[in-house]
C-alpha positions in Angstrom: -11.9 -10.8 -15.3 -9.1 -13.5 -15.8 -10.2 -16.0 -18.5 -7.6 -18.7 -18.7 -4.9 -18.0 -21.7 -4.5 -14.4 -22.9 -1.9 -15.0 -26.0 -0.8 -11.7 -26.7 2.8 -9.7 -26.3 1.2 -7.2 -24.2 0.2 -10.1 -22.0 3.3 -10.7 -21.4 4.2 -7.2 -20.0 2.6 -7.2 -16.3 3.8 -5.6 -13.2 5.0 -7.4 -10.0 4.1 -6.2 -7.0 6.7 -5.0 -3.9 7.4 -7.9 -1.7 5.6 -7.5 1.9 7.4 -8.2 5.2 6.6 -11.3 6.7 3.7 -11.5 8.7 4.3 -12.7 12.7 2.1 -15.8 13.9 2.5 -15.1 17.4 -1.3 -14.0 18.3 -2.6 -15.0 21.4 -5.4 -17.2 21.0 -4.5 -17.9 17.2 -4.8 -21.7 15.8 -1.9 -20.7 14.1 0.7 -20.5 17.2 3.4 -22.6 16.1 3.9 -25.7 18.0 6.2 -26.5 20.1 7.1 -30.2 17.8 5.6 -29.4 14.4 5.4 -32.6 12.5 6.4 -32.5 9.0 3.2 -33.0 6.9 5.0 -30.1 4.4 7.0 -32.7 2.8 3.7 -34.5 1.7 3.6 -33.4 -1.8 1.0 -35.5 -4.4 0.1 -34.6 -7.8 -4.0 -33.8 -8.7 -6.1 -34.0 -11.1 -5.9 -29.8 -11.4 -2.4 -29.0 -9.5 -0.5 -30.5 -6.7 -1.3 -31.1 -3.6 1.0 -30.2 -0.1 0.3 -31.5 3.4 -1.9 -34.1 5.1 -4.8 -35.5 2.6 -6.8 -35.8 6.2 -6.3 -32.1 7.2 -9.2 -30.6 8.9 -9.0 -27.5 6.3 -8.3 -27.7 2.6 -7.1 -24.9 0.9 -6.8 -24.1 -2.4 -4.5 -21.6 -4.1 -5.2 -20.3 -8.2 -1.9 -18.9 -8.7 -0.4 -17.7 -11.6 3.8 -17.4 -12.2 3.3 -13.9 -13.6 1.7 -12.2 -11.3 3.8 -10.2 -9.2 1.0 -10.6 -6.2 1.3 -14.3 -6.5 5.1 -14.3 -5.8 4.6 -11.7 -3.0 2.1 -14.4 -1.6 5.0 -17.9 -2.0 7.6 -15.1 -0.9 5.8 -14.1 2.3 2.9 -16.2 2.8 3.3 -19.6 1.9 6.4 -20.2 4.7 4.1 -18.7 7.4 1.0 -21.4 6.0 3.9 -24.1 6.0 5.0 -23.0 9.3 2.0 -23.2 11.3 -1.0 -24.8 9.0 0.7 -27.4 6.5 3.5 -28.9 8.7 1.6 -30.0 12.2 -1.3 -31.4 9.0 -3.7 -28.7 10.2 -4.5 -28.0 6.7 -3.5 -29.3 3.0 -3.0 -26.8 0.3 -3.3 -27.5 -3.4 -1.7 -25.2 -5.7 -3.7 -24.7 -9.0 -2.1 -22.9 -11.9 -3.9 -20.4 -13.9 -3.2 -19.8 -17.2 -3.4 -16.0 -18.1 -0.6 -16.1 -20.7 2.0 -17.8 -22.7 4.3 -17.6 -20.2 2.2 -18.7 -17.6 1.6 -22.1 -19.4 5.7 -22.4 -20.1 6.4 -22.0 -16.4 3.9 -24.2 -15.2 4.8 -26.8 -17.2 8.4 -26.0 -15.9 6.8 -26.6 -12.4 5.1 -29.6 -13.2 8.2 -31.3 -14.7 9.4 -34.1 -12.7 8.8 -36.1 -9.4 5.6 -34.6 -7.5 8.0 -34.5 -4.5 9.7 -32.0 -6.4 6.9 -29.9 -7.0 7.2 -26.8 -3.9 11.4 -26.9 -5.0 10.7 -25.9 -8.1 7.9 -23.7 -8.2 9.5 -21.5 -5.3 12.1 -21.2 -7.4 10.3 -19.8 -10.5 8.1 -17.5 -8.2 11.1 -15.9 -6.4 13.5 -15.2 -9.5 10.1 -14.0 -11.1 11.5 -10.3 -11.2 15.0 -12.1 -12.9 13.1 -13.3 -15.7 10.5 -11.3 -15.7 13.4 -8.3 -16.4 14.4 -10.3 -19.4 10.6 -10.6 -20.8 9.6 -7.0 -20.7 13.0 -5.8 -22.6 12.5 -8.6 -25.2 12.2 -7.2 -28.7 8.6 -7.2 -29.7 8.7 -10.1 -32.3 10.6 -12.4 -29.7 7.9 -11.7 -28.1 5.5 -12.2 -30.4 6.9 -15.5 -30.9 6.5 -17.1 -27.5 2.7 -15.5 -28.0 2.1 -18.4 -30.1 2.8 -20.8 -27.6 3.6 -23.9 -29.7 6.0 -25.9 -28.5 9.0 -24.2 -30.2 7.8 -20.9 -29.0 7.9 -22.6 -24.9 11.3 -23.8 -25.6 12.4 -20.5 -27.1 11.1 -18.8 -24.1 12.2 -21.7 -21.2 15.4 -21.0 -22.8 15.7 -17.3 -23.2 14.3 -16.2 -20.2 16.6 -18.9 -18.3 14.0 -21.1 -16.3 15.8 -24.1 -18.0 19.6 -23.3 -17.0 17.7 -22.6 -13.3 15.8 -25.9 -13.4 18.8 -28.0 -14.5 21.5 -26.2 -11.4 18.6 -28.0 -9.4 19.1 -31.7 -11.1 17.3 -31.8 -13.6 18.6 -32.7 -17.0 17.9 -30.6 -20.3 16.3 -33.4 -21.6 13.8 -33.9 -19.1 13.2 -30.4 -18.6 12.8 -29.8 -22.8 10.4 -32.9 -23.0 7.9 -31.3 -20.6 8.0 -27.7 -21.7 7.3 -29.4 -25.1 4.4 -32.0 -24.0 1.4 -30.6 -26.3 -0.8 -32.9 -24.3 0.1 -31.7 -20.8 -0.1 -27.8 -22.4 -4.1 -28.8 -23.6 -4.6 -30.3 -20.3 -3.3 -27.3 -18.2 -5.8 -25.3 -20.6 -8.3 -27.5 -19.8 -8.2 -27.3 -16.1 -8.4 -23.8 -16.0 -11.4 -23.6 -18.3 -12.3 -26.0 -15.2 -11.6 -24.2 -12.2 -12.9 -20.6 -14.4 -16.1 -22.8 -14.5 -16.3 -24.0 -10.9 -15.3 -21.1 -9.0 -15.2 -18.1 -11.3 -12.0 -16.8 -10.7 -11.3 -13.4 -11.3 -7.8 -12.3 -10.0 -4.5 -14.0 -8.9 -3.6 -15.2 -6.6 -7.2 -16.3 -5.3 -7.8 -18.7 -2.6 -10.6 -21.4 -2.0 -11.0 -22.9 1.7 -13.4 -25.9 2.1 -14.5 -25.8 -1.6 -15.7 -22.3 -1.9 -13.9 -19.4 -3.0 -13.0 -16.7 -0.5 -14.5 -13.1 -1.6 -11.6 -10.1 -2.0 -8.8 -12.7 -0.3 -5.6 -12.2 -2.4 -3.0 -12.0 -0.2 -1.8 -13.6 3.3 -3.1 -10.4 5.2 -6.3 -11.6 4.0 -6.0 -15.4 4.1 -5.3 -15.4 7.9 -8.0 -14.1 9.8 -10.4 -16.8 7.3 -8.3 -19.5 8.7 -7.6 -18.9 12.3 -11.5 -18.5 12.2 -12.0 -22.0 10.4 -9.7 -23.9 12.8 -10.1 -21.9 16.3 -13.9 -20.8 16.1 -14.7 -18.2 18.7 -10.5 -17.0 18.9 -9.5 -13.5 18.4 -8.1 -13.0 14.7 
């Protein structure tokens, strides 16, 4: 069971999963056809209370997405499942996704930090760009001596600096525009750290999340649906009752 902020080195040592191949839309009688002139509700991007939010805020479905940025399955899900969601759910405003971060580690809270940092309309820029170059750094983390380690274990705000720097997410951040300083202030924000805790005591509380990435549509967590394969058939049903999955 995930409880939000495991601060330990071994925490720091978890496996990524394989990439999957990208799953087709083209089913017949699928709500999820892509259209022939999507609109471009994707590049609707607000910050929340809990995360940030991507799409039409009047979407028929709402979907939310508890991710964390070291778990291999969750950047097997933005590699492979969040462009096919984009594609034919976010983009004609069929539904709005909120990405949630969940804390298991110290290196969970640097990075989402990291993907908080900046303009909201930023947001989906920058946390593809820590989920996909997650095996890149990730490298770097596992063949880290143990008391480097150890250190960003702590996760003070020297220890997320240490590790935003070491691991490169703040030379990646800055080829993007951002400027050191920026970037530094926000992965150094004590108060932005305690509130990502607190929201994921939060979510832990409201929907008992046990395993990344999880997904809740309309409100209510989805049972055993981690992964795109899963998500799909739950939301062609929502939004074309009746259709073949």
């Amino acid at each position: 069971m995930i409880k939000p902020l495991l601060l330990s080195a071994a925490a720091l040592m978890l496996a990524t999963g394989p990439a999957g191949a990208q799953q087709s839309l083209e089913r017949p009688g699928s709500a999820f056809v892509p259209q022939d002139n999507p609109g471009n509700w994707q590049t609707t991007i607000t910050r929340t209370a809990r995360g940030h939010q991507i799409g039409n805020p009047e979407a028929e479905a709402q979907v939310i997405e508890f991710v964390s940025y070291t778990c291999g399955h969750c950047a097997n899900f933005t590699a492979n499942g969040e462009p096919a969601l984009e594609l034919a759910g976010l983009a004609p405003g069929k539904v709005r996704l909120e990405v949630r971060p969940v804390i298991r580690n110290a290196l969970d809270l640097t990075l989402s930090l990291l993907a908080a940092c900046g303009d909201p309309s930023g947001f989906k820029g920058r946390h593809r760009a820590l989920m996909l170059s997650q095996d890149e750094w990730m490298g770097k983390a596992r063949s880290a001596p143990q008391s480097q380690q150890a250190v960003w274990g702590r996760a003070d705000k020297a220890s997320r600096m240490n590790a935003a720097s070491a691991l490169g997410l703040t030379a990646m951040l800055e080829a993007r525009g951002q400027s050191r300083s920026e970037l530094d202030a926000c992965v150094t924000d004590d108060a932005a750290a305690k509130a990502l805790l607190a929201n994921g005591e939060a979510d832990y509380t409201e929907f008992s999340v046990s395993a990344t990435p999880s997904f809740a549509l309309d409100g209510k967590l989805l049972n055993e649906v981690h992964s795109w394969d899963a998500l799909y058939p739950v939301l062609n049903a929502r939004l074309n009752p009746g259709a073949p999955g």
